[in-house]
KOLVEX-744134 format. One record per residue (C-alpha): residue in one letter; x, y, z. Coordinates in steps of 0.05 Angstrom, whole numbers, plus 5000, padded with zeros to 4 digits. Layout:
// KOLVEX-744134
AXYZ;...
END
This chain:
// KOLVEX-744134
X500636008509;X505535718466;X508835048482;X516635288525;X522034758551;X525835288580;X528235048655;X528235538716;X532635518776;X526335818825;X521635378869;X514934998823;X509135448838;X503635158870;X497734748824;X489834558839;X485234898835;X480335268887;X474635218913;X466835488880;X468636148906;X474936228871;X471036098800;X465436618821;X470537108829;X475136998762;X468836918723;X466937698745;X473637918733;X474338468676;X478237868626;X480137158628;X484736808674;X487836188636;X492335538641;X495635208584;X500434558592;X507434668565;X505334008514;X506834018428;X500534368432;X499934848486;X493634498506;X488634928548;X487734708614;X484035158639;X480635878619;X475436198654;X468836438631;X471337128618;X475536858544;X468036858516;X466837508515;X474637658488;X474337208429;X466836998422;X468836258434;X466635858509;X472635578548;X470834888530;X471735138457;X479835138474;X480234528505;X480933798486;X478233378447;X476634138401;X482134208351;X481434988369;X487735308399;X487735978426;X494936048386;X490035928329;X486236568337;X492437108345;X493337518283;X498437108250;X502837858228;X503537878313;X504837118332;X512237078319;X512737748356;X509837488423;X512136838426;X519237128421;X518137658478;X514837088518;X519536648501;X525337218530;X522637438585;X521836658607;X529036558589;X531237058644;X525836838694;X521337378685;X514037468677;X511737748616;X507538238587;X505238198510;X499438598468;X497238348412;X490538328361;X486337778354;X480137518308;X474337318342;X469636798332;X465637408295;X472037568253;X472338248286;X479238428305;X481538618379;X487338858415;X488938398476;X494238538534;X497437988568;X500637798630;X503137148649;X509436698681;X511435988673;X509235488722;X514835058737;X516434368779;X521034128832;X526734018777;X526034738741;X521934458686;X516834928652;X510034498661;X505135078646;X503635798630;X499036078670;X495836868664;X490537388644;X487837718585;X485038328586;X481438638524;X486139218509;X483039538446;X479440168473;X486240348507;X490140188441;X485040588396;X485141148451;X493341178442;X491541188366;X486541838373;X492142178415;X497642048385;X494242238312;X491242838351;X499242988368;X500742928299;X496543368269;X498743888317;X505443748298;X504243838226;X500344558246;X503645128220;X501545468286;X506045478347;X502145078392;X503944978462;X500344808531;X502345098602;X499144788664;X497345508708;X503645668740;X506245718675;X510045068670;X510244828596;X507944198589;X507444078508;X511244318451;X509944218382;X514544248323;X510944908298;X513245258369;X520744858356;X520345138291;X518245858313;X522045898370;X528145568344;X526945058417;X526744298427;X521244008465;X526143768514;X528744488523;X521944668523;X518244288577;X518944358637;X521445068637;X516845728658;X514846048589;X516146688619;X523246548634;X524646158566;X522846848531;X525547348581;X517947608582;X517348348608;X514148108675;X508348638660;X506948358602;X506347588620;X501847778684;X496748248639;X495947518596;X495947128651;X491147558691;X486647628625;X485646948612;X484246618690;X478547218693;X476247148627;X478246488600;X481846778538;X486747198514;X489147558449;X494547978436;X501948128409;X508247918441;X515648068413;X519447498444;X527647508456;X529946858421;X536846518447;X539646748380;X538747558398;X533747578352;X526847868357;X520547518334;X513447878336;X508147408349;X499947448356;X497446998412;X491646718433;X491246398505;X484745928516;X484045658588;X482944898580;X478244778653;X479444218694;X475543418675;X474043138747;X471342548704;X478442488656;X482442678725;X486343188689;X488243898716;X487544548689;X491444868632;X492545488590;X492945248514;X497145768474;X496645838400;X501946288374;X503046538299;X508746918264;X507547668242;X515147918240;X513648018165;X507548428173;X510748828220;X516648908190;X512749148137;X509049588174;X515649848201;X518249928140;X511750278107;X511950778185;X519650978162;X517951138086;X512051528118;X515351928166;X522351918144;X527552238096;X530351698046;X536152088037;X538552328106;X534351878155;X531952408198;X523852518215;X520852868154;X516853458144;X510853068168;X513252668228;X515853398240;X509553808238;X506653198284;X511853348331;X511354088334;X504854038342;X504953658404;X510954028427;X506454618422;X500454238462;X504854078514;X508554748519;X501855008534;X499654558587;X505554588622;X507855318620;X514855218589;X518655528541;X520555138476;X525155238424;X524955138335;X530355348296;X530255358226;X537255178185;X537855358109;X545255238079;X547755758049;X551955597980;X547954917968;X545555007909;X552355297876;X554954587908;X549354177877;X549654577803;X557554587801;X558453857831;X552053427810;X546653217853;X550152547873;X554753047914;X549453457931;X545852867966;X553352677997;X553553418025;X545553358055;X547652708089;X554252948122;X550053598148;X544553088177;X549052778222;X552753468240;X546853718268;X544553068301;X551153148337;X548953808356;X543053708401;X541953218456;X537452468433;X531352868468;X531953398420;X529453348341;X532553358275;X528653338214;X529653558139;X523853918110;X525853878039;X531154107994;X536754418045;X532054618092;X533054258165;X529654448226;X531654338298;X525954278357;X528654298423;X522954148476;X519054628517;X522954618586;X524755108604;X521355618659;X522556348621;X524656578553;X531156758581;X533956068602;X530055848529;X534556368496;X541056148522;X538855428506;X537855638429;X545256038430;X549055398447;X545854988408;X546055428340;X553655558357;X554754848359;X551654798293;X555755368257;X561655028296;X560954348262;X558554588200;X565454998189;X569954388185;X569154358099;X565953678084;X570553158033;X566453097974;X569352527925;X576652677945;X576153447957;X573653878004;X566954348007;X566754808054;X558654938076;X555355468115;X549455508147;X543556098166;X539255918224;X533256258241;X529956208314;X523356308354;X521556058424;X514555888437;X510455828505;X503355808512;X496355698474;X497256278426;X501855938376;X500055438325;X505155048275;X504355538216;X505856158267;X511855808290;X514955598230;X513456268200;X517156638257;X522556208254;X523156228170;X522656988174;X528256958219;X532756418188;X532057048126;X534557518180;X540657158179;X541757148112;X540657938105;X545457968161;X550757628120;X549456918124;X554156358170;X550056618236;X543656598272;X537657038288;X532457038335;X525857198309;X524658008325;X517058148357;X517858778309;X516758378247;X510358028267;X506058508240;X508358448173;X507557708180;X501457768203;X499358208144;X501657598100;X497357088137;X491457458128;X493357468050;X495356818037;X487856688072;X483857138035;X487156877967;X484556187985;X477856507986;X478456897922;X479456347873;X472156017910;X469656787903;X471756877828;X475457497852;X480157417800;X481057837730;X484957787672;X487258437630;X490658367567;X496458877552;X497459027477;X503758717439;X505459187383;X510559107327;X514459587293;X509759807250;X504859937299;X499859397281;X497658987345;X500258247350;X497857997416;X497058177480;X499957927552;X494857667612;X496058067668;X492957757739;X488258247772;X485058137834;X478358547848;X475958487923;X469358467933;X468759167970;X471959527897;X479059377907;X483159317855;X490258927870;X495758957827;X499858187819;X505458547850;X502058557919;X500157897932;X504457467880;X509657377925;X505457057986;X501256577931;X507756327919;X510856247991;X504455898001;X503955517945;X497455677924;X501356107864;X499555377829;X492755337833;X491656137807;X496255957754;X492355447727;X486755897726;X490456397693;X492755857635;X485055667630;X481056367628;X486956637585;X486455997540;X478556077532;X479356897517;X485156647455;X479756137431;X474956697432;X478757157394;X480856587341;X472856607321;X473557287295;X476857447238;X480258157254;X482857867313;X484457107297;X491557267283;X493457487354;X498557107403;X497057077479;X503857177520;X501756697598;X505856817657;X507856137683;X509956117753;X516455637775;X512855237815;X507055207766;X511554957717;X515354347755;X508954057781;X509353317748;X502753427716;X503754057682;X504153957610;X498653417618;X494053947649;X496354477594;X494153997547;X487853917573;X486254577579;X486954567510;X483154027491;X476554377530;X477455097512;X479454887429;X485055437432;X490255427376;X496755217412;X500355547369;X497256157385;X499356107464;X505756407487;X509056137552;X512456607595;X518256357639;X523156597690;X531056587690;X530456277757;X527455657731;X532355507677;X538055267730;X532354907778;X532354397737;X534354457661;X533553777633;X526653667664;X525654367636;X528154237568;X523753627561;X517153927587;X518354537538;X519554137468;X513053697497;X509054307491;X513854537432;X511453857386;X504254227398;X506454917373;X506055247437;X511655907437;X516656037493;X518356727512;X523656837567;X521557417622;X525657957652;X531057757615;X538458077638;X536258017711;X537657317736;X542556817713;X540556647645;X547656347605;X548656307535;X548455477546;X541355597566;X538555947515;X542455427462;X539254837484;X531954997503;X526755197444;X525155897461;X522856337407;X522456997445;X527057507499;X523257947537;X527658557559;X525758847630;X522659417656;X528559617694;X533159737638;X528260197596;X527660607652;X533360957640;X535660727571;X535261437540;X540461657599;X544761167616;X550560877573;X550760207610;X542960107603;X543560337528;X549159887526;X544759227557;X539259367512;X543359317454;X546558817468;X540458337489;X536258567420;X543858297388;X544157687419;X536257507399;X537557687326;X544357187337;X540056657361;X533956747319;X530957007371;X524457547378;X525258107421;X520558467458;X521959037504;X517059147560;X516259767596;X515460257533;X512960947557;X514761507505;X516061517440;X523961657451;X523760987476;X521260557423;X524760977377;X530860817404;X529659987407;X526760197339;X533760367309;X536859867358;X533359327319;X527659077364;X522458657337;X515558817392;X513459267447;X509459287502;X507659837554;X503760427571;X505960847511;X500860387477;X495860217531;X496359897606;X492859287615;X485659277582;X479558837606;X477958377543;X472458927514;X477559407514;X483259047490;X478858847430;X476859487421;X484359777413;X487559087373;X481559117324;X482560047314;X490059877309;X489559237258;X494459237212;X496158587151;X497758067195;X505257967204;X510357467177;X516057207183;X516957117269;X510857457287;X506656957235;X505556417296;
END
């Protein structure tokens, strides 16, 4: 509505005006038609009664003699704007199109579209502007809403996509770009399935789910274009149809990231069910395993296969070479025997050197089971005789391999593994570096130690169990403390000697839970004895079992045990094995001078029979050598026993050491370790094992002054 001398080449249009009908119908349309001269001051010519309700002002308000242009009234921030896209789309003969705000009579502020073209005479002169406004502000605020509404869901952290039903995408938002690693332009328009390389199964169960039920929720693990995997939790809303708004209907899609969690959750599975060190399934994703191996041997009627693999010189490798090549040696024997068996079949490490192999239950007899289980373990004793190169040299590594087939409802796990450990032993009796099927004629043996490993779990609940105290006497016949010997009294009169049931409490394990009742009743009958004065002197020798001893919590439940029975620590005398001094000597060594810095003693069992070194018994804090049984037997006879005995009760009094020789039964005996130079004895020259009234009874006939030097505690 601005004043334009522009010239145009077409034809003027026509000017009048119409008839009464013609202002009837512009006055109802939805705006206002105008007319403005092409004067200084684009004087209104013309507007119909519609510009009232746009700016709030009557037509006549616009034209002469008022001083009011409509020019007047157009925000000025937009005037330059529109009369310079008027003014160019006029330059090339064009009609033109504008939106802009203005300020009504009210001083409210509204968005106005425009359309107009120059009105032009016989010469190409520009004589008027003529066109329509429309009030434009609901549309304009509408574009606002959406495009604010697209903002925010650009800003979402969310994926956040839409799909019209045939699975067209038809918006994208930066989360999904960002998630995805997609443009929108690569985006829309394509299938999502196809984008994604969707398992078809997958995309229909969604799809299906949320057309019958209007929504959807789940996990997907899409494909990206990179290779790479992402693991995303959807939720697909069906957005219906709006008749009203004419749009169609659509599935909305909101999509979040859970690769971490599940790669934590993957992560947590592995450390749960797999070895650290040699990446095979561990004892417990094993036992699973078997378990349903067994389940489905049964339903099925097929024959299935376990083998149990123990190396052979292991731990000579891991004593001799460290346990950084002992771990190197595990690893290289993990993949061997992966490369034995087929990816159907199992590997797993139970612990220590102890592997297993699980072949499925296929096949139809125990025959065609059998022949499966040869080539298999001599495909394992094949691999494993190439020596492995350990930090530059070579090891050479053997392996014993114990095996049981299975078929049927009759086996459980514990059976099965016990069948095929008992046989895996059968191949080390047979020399080692072969393989053994389980033999049907050792079952009832293994039965036998079922049944006793389950009535010992009853007999600590029962109180079954007994200590008896065998006397500790010193050269001069005065009593200095006794031993705890384990008894176990059945409830029908029994009475079972350690010696027939040790061994299965500790191939079960359960060796650790009677041993800390041992440690406790002994430690409450020493605190007894400490309240009276002809017995207050006395020491208290405890058997300590190896595995009792390298539980983590051992000293810390010695020392409570203690602390609620009040016993004088340095009244209690530890026993230990030979075998446990190379398990693990510096764990050992720091454990004992723990319970050392309390005044606990150390006495070292059976000693001569197991591996015991002089660098042992130099750098843990013993205070006592216990000679065995087996060499008194016969140390009145025999030169070399005579000769051990010596010896041993030589190197104590080297090392500052206490003797004690165990298995004294005549008098020849002790006075023989008398003259030899022994410092205590124990045995049934003096009395078996005593129930506490009758140990008292003897200690307190046979009191002596109590001792010094060693024996002083």
């Amino acid at each position: 509505m601005t004043k334009r001398r522009t010239s145009l080449s077409h034809p003027p249009r026509q000017s009048g005006w119409g008839a009464l009908s013609l202002e009837m119908l512009l006055s109802n349309l939805p705006g206002a038609v105008y007319r403005c001269l092409n004067d200084a001051h684009s004087t209104m010519q013309f507007a119909s009664a519609g510009i009232e309700a746009l700016t709030g002002y009557p037509p006549d308000a616009f034209r002469p003699p008022s001083k009011l242009t409509y020019a007047s009234i157009i925000e000025p921030h937009d005037r330059v704007a529109v009369a310079a896209q008027i003014e160019a789309a006029i330059a090339e003969g064009k009609p033109y199109q504008v939106s802009y705000r203005i300020l009504t009579s009210k001083g409210a502020t509204k968005w106005i579209w425009e359309q107009g073209a120059a009105v032009v005479d016989a010469s190409g002169a520009i004589v008027a502007l003529e066109g329509f406004l429309a009030d434009y502000t609901s549309v304009k605020n509408a574009d606002a809403t959406i495009r604010e509404h697209a903002s925010m869901l650009d800003k979402a952290s969310d994926a956040i996509f839409v799909m019209n039903l045939a699975g067209t995408i038809i918006f994208w938002n930066k989360g999904a770009e960002g998630l995805f690693g997609v443009v929108p332009q690569q985006a829309i328009g394509c299938r999502y399935a196809d984008l994604f390389a969707i398992p078809v199964s997958g995309y229909r169960k969604a799809h299906h789910a949320v057309m019958v039920e209007g929504e959807w929720r789940g996990e997907m693990s899409l494909a990206l274009h990179d290779d790479t995997t992402v693991h995303t939790a959807m939720r697909w809303t069906l957005v219906p149809a709006d008749a009203d708004a004419g749009t169609s209907a659509k599935i909305l899609v909101i999509s979040s990231d859970i690769s971490e969690r599940k790669n934590a959750e993957a992560r947590v599975h592995r450390m749960a069910y797999f070895d650290p060190l040699t990446d095979l399934p561990n004892r417990a994703r094993f036992l699973d395993t078997l378990h349903h191996a067994l389940l489905g041997s049964a339903r099925n009627n097929r024959v299935g296969v376990l083998m149990f693999c123990d190396l052979d010189n292991f731990k000579s490798i891991n004593d001799t070479r460290g346990h950084a090549a002992g771990d190197c040696l595990l690893q290289a024997v993990a993949r061997r025997l992966e490369r034995s068996v087929r990816a159907t079949d199992m590997v797993a490490r139970l612990g220590g050197d102890e592997f297993v192999v699980l072949l499925p239950a296929e096949d139809e007899t125990f025959l065609g089971g059998a022949r499966r289980a040869e080539k298999v373990a001599s495909t394992i004793l094949e691999l494993m005789a190439t020596p492995v190169r350990l930090a530059g040299d070579s090891e050479s590594i053997t392996a014993s391999i114990g095996i049981t087939l299975f078929s049927g409802s009759n086996e459980t796990v514990e059976s099965v593994l016990m069948k095929a450990d008992a046989a895996m032993y059968q191949a080390k009796s047979a020399g080692r570096k072969t393989y053994r099927f389980f033999d049907p004629v050792m079952q009832e043996s293994m039965v036998a130690q079922l049944n006793l490993q389950l009535s010992l779990r009853s007999a600590l609940t029962d109180d079954e169990f007994v200590l008896y105290y065998q006397p500790q006497v010193g050269s001069d016949g005065a009593v200095l403390g006794a031993e705890a010997l384990i008894r176990w009294q059945c409830k029908d009169g029994r009475m079972i000697l350690p010696g027939d049931f040790i061994h299965a409490a500790e191939a079960s394990g359960q060796i650790v839970e009677i041993g800390h009742w041992v440690l406790a009743t002994a430690c409450k009958q020493l605190a007894h004895w400490s309240r009276c004065a002809a017995t207050q002197h006395l020491t208290l020798s405890i058997n300590i079992s190896a595995l009792q001893f390298l539980e983590a919590d051992f000293v810390t439940d010695t020392e409570e045990i203690f602390a609620a029975t009040g016993v004088d620590p340095r009244r209690v005398k530890l026993e230990l094995t030979e075998s446990l001094l190379v398990t693990d000597v510096v764990s050992t060594a720091e454990k004992m001078e723990h319970l050392k810095a309390l005044g606990v003693m150390f006495a070292l069992d059976d000693f001569g029979t197991g591996y015991s070194s002089l660098s042992y018994l130099r750098k843990l804090p013993l205070d006592q050598l216990k000679i065995d049984t087996t060499f008194m037997r016969d140390v009145l006879t025999s030169r070399s026993d005579a000769s051990i005995v010596r010896s041993i009760i030589a190197l104590g009094d080297s090392l500052g050491l206490e003797v004690l020789a165990e298995g004294v039964e005549s008098i020849g005996q002790r006075d023989f370790l008398h003259d030899a130079g022994c410092d205590a004895y124990q045995g049934f020259l003096y009395r078996p094992g005593l129930p506490a009234e009758g140990f008292m009874q003897y200690a307190t006939a046979h009191l002596r002054a109590p001792p010094i030097g060693r024996h002083a505690g």
